[in-house]
KEVOVO-579197 format. One record per residue: z, x, y of N, C-alpha, C in turn; residue number from 1. Coordinates in steps of 0.001 Angstrom, whole numbers, plus 500000, padded with zeros to 6 digits. Example, Ala and Ser with C-alpha at 12.3 -4.5 7.8 and 13.67 -1.06 7.14 Angstrom:
BEGIN
<site <507800, 513190, 494310>, <507800, 512300, 495500>, <507800, 513200, 496700>, 1>,
<site <507080, 512850, 497750>, <507140, 513670, 498940>, <507870, 512900, 500030>, 2>,
! end
This chain:
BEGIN
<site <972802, 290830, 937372>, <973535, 290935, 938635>, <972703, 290337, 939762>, 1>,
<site <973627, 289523, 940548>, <972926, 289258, 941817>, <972739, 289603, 943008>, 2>,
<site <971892, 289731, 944001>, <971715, 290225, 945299>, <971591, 288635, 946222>, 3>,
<site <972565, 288889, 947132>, <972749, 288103, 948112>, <972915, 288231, 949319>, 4>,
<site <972258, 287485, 950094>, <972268, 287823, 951972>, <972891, 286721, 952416>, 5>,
<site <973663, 287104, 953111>, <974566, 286202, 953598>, <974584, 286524, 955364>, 6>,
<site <974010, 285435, 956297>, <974561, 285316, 957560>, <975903, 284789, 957671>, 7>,
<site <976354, 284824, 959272>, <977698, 284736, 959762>, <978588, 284627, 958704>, 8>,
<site <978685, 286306, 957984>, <979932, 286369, 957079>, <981289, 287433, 957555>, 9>,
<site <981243, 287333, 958795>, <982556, 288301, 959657>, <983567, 287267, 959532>, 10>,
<site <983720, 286009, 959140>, <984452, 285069, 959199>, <983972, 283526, 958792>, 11>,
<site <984908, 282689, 958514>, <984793, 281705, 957795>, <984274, 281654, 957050>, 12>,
<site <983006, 280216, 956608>, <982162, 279695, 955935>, <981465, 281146, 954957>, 13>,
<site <980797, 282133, 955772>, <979781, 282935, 955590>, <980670, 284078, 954686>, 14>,
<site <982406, 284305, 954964>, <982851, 285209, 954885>, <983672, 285355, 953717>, 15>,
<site <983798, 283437, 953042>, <984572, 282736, 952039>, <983017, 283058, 951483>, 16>,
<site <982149, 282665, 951268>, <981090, 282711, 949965>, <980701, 284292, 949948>, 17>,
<site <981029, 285349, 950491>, <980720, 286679, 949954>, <982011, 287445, 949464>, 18>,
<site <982760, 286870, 949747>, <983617, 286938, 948980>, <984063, 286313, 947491>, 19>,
<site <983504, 285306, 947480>, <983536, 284406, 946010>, <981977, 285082, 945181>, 20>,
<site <981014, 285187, 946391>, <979689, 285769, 945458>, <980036, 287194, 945121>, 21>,
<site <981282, 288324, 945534>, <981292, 289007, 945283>, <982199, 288818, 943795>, 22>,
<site <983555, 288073, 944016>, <983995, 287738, 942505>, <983422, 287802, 941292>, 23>,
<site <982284, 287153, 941165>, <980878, 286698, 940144>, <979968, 288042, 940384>, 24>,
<site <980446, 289106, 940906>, <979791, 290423, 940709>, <978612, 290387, 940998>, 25>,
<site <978300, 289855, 942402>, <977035, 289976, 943350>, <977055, 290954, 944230>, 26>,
<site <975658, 291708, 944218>, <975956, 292655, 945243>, <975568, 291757, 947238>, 27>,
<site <976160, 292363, 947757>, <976070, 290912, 948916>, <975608, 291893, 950189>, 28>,
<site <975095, 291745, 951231>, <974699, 291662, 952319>, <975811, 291192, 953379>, 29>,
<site <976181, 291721, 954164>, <977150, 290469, 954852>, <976785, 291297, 956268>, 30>,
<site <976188, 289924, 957041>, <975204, 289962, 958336>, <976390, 289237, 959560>, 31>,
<site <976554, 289958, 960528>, <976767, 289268, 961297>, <977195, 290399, 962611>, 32>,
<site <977660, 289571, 964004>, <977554, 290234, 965194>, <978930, 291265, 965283>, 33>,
<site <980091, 291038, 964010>, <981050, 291822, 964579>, <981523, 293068, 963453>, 34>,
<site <980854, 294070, 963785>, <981373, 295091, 962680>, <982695, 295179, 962148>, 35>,
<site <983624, 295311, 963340>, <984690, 295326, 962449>, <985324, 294764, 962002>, 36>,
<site <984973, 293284, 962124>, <984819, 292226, 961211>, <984806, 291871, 959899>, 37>,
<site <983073, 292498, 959659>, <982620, 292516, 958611>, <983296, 293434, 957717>, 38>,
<site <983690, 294915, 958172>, <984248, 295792, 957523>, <985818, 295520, 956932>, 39>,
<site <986151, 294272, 957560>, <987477, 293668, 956927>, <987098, 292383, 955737>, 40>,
<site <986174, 292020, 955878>, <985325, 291363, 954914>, <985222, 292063, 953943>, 41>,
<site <984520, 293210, 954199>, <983520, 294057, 952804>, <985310, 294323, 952020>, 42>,
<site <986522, 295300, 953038>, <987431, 295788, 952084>, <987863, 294537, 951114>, 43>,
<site <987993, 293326, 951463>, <988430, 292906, 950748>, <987855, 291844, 949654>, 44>,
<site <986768, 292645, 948976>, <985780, 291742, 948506>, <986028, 292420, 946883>, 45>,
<site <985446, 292146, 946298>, <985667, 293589, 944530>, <984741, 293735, 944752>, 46>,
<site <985023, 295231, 944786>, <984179, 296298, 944482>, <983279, 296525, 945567>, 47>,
<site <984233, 296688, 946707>, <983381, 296777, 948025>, <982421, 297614, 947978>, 48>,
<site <982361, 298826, 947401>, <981606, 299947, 947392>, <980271, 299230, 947196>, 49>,
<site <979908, 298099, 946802>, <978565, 297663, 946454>, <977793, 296911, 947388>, 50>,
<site <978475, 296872, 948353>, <978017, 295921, 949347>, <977893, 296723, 950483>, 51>,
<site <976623, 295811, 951170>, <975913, 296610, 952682>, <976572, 295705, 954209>, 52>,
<site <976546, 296178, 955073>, <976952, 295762, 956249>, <975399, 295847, 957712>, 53>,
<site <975258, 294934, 957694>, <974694, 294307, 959012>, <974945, 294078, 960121>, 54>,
<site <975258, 294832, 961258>, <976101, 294197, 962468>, <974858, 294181, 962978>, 55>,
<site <974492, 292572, 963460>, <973339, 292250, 964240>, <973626, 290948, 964201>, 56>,
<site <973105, 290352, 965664>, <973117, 288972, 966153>, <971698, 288049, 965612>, 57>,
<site <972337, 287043, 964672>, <971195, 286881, 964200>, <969555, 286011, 965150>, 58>,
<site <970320, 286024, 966281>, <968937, 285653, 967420>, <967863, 286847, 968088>, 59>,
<site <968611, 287842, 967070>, <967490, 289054, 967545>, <967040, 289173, 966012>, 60>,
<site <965264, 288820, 966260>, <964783, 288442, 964765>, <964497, 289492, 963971>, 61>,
<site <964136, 290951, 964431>, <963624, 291494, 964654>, <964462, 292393, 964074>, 62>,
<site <965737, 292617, 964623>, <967042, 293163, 963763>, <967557, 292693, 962618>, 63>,
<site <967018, 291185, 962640>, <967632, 290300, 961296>, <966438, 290775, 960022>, 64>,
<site <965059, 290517, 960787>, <963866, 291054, 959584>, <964026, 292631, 959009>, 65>,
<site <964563, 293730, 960338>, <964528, 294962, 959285>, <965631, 294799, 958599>, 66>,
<site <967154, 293876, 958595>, <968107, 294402, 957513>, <967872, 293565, 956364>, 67>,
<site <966661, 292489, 956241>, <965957, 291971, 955204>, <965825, 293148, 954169>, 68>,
<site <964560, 293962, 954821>, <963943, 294912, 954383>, <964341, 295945, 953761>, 69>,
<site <965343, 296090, 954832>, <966581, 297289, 954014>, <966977, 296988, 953090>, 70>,
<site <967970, 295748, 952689>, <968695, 295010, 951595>, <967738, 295066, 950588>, 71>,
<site <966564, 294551, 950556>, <965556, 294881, 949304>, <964738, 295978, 948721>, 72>,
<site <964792, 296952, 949604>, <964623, 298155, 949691>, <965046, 299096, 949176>, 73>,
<site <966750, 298421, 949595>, <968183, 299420, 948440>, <968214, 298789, 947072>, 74>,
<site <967888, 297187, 947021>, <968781, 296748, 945959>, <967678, 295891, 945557>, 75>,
<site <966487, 295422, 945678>, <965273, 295133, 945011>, <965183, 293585, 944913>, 76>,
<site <964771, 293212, 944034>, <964656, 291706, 944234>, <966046, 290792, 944744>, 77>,
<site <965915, 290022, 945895>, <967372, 288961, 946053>, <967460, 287595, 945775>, 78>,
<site <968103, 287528, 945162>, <968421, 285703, 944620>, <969038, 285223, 945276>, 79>,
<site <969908, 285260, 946207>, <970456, 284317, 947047>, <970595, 285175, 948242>, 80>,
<site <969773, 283474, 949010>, <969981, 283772, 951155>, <970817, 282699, 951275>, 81>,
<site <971787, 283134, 952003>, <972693, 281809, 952556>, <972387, 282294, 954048>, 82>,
<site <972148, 281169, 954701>, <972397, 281103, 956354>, <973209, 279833, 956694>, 83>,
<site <974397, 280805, 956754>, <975696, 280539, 957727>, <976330, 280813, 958849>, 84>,
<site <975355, 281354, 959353>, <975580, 282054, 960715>, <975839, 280424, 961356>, 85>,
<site <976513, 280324, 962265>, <976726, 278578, 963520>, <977315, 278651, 964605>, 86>,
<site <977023, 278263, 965419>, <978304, 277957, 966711>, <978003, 276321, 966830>, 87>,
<site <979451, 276261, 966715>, <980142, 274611, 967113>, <980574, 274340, 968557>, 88>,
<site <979894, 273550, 969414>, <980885, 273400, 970390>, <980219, 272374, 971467>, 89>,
<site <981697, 272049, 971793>, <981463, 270459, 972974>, <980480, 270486, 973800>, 90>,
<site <979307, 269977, 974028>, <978495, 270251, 975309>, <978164, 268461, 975727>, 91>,
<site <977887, 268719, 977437>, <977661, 267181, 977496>, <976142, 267360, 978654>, 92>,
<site <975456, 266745, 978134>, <974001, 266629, 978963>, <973568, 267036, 980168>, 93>,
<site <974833, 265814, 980701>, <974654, 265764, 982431>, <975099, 266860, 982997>, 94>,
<site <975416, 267741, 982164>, <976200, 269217, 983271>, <975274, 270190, 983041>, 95>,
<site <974236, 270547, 984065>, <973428, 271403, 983706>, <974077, 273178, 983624>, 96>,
<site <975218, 272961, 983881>, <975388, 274738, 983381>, <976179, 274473, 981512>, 97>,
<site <976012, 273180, 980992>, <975479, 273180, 979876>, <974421, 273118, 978819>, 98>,
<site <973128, 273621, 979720>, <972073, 273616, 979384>, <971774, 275062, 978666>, 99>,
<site <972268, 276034, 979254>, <972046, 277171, 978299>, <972969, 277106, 977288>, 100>,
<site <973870, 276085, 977204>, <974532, 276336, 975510>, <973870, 275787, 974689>, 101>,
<site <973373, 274616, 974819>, <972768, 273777, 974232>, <971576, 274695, 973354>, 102>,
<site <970853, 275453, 974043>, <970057, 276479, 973790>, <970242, 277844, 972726>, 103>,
<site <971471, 278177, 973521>, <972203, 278761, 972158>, <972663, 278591, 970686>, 104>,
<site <972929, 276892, 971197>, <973137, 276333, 969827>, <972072, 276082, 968983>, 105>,
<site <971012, 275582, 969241>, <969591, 275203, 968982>, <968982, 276935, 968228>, 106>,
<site <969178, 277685, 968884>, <968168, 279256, 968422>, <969308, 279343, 967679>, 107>,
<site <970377, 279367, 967550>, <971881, 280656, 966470>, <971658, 279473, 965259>, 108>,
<site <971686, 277957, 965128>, <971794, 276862, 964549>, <970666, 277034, 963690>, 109>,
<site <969723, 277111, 964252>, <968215, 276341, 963625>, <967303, 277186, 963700>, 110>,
<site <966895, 277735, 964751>, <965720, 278808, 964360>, <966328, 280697, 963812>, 111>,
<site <968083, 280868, 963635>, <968287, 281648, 963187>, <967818, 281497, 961686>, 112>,
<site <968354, 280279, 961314>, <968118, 279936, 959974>, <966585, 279807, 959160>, 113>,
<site <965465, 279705, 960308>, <963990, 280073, 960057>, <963982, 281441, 959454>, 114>,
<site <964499, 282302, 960829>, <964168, 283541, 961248>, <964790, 284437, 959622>, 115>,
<site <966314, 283624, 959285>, <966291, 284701, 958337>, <965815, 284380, 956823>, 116>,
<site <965477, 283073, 956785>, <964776, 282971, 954993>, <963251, 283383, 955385>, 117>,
<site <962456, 283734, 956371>, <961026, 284107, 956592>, <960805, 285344, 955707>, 118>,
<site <961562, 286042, 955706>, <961018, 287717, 955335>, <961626, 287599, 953437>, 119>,
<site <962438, 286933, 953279>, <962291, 286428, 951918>, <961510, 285715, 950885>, 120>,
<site <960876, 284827, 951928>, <959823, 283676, 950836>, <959085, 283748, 949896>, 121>,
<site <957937, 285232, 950569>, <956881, 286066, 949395>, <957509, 286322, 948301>, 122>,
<site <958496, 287827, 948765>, <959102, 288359, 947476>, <959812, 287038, 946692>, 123>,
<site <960379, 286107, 947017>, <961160, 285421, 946184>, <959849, 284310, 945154>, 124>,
<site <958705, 284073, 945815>, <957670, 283285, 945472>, <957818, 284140, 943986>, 125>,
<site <957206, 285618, 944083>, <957338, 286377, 943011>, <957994, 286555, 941836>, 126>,
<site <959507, 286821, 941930>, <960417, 286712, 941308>, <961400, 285522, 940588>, 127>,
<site <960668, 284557, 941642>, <961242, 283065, 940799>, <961143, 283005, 939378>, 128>,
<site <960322, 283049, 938656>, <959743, 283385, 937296>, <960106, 284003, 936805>, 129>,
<site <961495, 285058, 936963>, <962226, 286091, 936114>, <963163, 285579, 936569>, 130>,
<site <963762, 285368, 937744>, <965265, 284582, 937458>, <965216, 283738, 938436>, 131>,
<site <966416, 283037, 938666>, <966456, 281946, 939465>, <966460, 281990, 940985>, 132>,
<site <965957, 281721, 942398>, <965818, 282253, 943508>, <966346, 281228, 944213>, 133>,
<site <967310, 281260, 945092>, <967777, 280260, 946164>, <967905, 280619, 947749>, 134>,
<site <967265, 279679, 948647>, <967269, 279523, 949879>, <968193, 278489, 950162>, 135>,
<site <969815, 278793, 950980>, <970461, 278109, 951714>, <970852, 277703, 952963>, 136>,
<site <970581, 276758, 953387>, <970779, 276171, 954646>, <972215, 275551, 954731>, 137>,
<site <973137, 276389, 955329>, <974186, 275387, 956075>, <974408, 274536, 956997>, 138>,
<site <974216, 273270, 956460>, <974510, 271858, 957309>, <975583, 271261, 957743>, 139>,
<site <975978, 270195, 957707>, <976816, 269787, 958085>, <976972, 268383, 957829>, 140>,
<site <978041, 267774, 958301>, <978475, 266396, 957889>, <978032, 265389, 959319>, 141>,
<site <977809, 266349, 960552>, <977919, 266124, 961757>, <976344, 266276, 962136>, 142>,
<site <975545, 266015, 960976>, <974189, 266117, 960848>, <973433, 264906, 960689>, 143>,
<site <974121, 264169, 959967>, <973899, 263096, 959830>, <973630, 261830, 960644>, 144>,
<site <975058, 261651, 961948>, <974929, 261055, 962440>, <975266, 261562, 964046>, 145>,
<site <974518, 261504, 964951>, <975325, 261864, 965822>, <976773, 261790, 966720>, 146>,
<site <977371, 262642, 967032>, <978561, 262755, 967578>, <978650, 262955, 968690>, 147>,
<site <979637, 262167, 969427>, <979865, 261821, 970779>, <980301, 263233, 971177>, 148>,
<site <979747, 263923, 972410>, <980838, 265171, 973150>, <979985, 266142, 972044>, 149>,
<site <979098, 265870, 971155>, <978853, 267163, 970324>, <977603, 267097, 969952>, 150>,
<site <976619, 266904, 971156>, <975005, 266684, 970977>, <974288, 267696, 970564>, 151>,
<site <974507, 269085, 971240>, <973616, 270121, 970700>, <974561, 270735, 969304>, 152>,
<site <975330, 270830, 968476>, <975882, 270893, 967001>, <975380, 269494, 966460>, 153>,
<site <975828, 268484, 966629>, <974630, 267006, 965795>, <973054, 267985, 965429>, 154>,
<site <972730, 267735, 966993>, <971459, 267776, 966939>, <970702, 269123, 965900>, 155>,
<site <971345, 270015, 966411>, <970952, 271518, 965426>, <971103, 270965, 963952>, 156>,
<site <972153, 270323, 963880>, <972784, 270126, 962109>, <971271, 269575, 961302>, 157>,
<site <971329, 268224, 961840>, <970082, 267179, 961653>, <968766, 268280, 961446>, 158>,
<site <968971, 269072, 962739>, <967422, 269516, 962714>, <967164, 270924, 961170>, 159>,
<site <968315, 271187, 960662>, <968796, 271731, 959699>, <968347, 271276, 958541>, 160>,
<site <969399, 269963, 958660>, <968986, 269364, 957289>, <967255, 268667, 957238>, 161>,
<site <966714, 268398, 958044>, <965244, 268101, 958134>, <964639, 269401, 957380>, 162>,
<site <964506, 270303, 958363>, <963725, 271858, 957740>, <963861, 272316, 956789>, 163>,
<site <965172, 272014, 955928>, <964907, 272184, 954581>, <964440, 271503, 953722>, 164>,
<site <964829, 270447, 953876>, <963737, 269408, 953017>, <962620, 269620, 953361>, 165>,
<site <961411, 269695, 954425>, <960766, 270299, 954394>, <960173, 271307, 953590>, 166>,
<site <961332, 272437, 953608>, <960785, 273517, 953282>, <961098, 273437, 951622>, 167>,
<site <961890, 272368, 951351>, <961962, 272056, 949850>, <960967, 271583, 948798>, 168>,
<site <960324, 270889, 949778>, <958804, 270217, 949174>, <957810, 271179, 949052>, 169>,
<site <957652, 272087, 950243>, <956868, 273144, 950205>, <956825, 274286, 949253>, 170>,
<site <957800, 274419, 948967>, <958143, 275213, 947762>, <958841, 274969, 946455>, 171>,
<site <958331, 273641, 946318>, <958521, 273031, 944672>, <957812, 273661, 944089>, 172>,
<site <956666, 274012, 944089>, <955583, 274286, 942592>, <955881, 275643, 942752>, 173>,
<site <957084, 276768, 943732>, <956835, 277842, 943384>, <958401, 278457, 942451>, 174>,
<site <958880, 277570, 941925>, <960338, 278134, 941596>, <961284, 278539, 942304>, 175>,
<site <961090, 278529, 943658>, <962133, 279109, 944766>, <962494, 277417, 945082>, 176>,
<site <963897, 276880, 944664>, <964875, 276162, 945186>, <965599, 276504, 946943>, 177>,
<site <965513, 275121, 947042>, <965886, 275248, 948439>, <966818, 274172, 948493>, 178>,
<site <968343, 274995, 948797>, <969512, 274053, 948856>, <970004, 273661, 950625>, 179>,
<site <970488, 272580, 950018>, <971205, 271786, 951832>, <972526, 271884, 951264>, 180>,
<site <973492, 272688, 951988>, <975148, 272208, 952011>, <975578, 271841, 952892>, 181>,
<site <975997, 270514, 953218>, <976827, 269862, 954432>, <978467, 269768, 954378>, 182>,
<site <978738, 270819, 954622>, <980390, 270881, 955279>, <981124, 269296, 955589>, 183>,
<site <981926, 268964, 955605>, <982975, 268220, 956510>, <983935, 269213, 956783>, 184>,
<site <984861, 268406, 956687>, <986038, 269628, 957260>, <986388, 270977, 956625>, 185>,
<site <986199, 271858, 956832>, <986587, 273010, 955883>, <987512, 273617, 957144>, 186>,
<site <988904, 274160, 956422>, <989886, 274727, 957104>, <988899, 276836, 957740>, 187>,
<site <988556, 276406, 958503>, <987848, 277974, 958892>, <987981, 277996, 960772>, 188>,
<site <988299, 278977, 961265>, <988505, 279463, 962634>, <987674, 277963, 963987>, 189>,
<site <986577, 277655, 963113>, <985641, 276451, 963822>, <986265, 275273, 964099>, 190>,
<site <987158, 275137, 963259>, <988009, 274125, 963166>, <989166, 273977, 963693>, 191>,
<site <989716, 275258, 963383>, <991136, 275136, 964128>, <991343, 274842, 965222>, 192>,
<site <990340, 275004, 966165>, <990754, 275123, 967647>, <990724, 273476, 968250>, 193>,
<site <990447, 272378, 966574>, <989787, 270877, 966855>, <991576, 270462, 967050>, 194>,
<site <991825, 269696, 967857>, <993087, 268773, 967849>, <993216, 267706, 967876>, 195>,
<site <992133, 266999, 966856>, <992683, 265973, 966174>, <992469, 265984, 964840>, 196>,
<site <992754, 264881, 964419>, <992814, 264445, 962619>, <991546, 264665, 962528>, 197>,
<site <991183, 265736, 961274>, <990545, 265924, 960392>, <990006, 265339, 958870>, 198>,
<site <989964, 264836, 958663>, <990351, 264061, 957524>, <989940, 264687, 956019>, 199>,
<site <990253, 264794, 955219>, <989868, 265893, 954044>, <989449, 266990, 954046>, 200>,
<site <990620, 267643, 955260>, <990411, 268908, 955224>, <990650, 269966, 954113>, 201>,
<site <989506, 271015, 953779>, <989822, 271247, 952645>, <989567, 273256, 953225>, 202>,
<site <990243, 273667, 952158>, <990406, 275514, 952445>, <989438, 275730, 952173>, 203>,
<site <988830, 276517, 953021>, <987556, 277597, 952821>, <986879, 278448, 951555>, 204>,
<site <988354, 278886, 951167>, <987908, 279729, 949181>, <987816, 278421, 948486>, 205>,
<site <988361, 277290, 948483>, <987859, 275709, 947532>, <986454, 275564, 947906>, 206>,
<site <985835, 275614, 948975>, <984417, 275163, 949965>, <983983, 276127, 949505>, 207>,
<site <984584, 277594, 949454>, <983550, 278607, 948740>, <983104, 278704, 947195>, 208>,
<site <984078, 278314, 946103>, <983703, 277840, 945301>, <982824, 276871, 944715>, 209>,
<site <982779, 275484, 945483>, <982292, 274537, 944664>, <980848, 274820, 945897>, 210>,
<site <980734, 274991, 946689>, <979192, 275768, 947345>, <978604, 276261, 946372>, 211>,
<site <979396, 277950, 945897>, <978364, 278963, 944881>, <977771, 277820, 943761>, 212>,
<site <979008, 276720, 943584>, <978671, 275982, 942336>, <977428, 275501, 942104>, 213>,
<site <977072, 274836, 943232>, <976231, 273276, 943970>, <975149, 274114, 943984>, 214>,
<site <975022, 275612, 944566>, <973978, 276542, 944781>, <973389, 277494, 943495>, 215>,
<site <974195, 277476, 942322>, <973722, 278062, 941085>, <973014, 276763, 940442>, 216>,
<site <974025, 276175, 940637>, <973085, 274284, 940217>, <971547, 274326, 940508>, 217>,
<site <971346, 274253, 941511>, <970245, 274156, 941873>, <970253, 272671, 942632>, 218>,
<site <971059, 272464, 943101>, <971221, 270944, 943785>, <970601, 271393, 944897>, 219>,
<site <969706, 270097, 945242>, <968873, 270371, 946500>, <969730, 269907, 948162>, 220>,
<site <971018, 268874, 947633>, <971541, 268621, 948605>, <972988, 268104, 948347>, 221>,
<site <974198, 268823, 948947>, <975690, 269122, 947912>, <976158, 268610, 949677>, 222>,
<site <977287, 267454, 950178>, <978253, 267295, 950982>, <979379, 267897, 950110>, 223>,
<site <979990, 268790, 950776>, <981518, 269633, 950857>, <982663, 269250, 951781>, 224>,
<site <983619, 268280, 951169>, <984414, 267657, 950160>, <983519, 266613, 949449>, 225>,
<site <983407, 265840, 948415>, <982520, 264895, 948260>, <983494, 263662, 948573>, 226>,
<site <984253, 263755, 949255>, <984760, 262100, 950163>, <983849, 261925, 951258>, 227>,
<site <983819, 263102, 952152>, <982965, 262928, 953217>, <981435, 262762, 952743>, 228>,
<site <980751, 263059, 951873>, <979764, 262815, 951333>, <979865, 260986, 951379>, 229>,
<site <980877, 260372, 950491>, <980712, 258898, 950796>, <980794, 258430, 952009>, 230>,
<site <981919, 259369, 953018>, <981631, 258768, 954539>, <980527, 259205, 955162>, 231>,
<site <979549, 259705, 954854>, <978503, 260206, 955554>, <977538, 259124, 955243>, 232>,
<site <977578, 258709, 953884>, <976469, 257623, 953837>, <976849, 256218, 953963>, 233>,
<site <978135, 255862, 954460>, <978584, 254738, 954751>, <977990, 255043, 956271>, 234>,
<site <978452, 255933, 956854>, <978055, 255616, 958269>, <976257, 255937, 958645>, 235>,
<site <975833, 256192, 957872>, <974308, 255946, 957843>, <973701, 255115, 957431>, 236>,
<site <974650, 253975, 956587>, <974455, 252625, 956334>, <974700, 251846, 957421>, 237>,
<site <975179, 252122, 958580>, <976011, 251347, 959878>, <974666, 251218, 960697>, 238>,
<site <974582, 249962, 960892>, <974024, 249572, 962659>, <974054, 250153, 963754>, 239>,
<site <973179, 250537, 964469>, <973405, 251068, 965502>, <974911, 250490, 966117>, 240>,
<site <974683, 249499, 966649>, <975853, 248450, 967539>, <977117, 248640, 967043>, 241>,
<site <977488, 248788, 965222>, <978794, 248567, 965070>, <979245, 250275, 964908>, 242>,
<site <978064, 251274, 964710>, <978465, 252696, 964794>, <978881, 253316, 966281>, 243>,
<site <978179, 252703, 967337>, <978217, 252747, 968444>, <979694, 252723, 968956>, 244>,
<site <980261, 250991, 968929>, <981368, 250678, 968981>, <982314, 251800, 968027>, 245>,
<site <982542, 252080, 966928>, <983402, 252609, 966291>, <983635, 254293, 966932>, 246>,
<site <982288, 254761, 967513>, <982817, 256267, 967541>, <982858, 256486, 968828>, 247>,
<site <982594, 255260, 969890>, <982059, 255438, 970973>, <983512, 256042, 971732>, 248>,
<site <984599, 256187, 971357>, <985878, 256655, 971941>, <986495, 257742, 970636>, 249>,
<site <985570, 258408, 970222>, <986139, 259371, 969086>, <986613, 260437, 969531>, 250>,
<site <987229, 261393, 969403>, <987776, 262657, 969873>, <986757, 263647, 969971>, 251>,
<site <986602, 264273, 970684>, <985669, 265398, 971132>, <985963, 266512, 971070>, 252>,
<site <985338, 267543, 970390>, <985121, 269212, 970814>, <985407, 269341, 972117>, 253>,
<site <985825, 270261, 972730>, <986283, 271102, 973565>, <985078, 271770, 973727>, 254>,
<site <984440, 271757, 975542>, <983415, 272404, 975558>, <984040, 273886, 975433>, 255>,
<site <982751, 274814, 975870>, <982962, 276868, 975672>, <981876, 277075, 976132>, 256>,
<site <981834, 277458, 977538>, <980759, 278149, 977729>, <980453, 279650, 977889>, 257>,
<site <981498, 280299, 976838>, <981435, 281907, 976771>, <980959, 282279, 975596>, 258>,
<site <979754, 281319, 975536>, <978962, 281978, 974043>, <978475, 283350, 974105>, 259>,
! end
């Protein structure tokens, strides 16, 4: 049986894989800022009774490290961290009362995702050697290259997918795998509020499936749909000048500054 921690699982991304890791009879963790949220999560998971609840914001580290502690405490060694906790949203440079989102996005994005595989690393160093141990980073497709109207989500994504590779090399010789999943479109609440064409948009329980898949694999780096996977590296094959031109009038996120 498996033990799994899962950030931002009150909804979407975070809320589709503890629910599919619960299918496969994992006991799960499900972390995030809205209890009663989560508690509509846990009922409808099998065999809710097995699963713990976290209501904590994962930028308070401190709250995120003791429900580490707890989770292993109750339920002993854990094989899978997913950090899915994210906020998506339009910000543009020149407006400095978009400077504290930008910020928000950067700490909930990127250093949540430090903050919560830290208190795992030891114990998992340990236990690699009796079964299989995975650290997940949720990326993005919007990581790759940057996006017009969507600098601090680019930028966090990128700085995402960097730190795990990183932290992938670093922990080759110890049996603890360290996976990258980059999203494109997945039909989840983040999305909906986008009004334009999406292009291979795909449902959240499909994205939650072939994720657990990519993540029992042991794949170090899985794009979710794999179309956008080919458009991701076509447009990282592009020139500055002709990528420029092509997205330089692309549709934009909708800023929010009620993070």
């Amino acid at each position: 049986m498996q033990n799994v921690f899962i950030t931002g699982a009150s909804s979407g991304l975070g809320a589709a894989l503890a629910i599919e890791y619960a299918k496969h009879g994992a006991c799960v963790a499900l972390v995030g800022r809205r209890h009663e949220a989560l508690e509509a999560v846990k009922a409808s998971m099998c065999e809710p009774q097995r699963h713990l609840i976290y209501a904590l914001d994962v930028n308070d580290h401190a709250a995120l490290q003791d429900a580490a502690q707890d989770f292993m405490k109750k339920y002993g060694a854990v094989h899978v961290v997913i950090a899915s906790a994210g906020i998506s949203v339009g910000t543009l440079s020149e407006l400095s009362e978009d400077l504290p989102v930008f910020r928000r996005v950067m700490e909930t994005n990127v250093l949540a995702t430090v903050a919560t595989f830290a208190p795992f690393i030891e114990p998992m160093k340990k236990n690699a050697q009796d079964q299989p141990c995975r650290l997940v980073g949720i990326a993005s497709v919007a990581g790759i290259r940057g996006l017009p109207g969507a600098s601090a989500y680019s930028a966090s994504k990128a700085a995402v997918i960097s730190y795990c590779e990183s932290l992938r090399v670093e922990l080759q010789q110890s049996g603890v795998r360290v996976v990258t999943i980059a999203p494109g479109y997945i039909d989840t609440p983040m999305t909906q509020v986008n009004d334009y064409a999406m292009p291979f948009l795909m449902p959240v329980e499909k994205f939650a499936k072939k994720a657990r898949k990519a993540i029992e694999s042991g794949h170090t780096y899985r794009v979710i749909p794999w179309q956008m996977g080919i458009v991701a590296k076509l447009l990282r094959s592009l020139p500055n000048f002709l990528y420029d031109f092509a997205f330089s009038k692309a549709p934009r996120k909708s800023r929010n500054l009620k993070l």
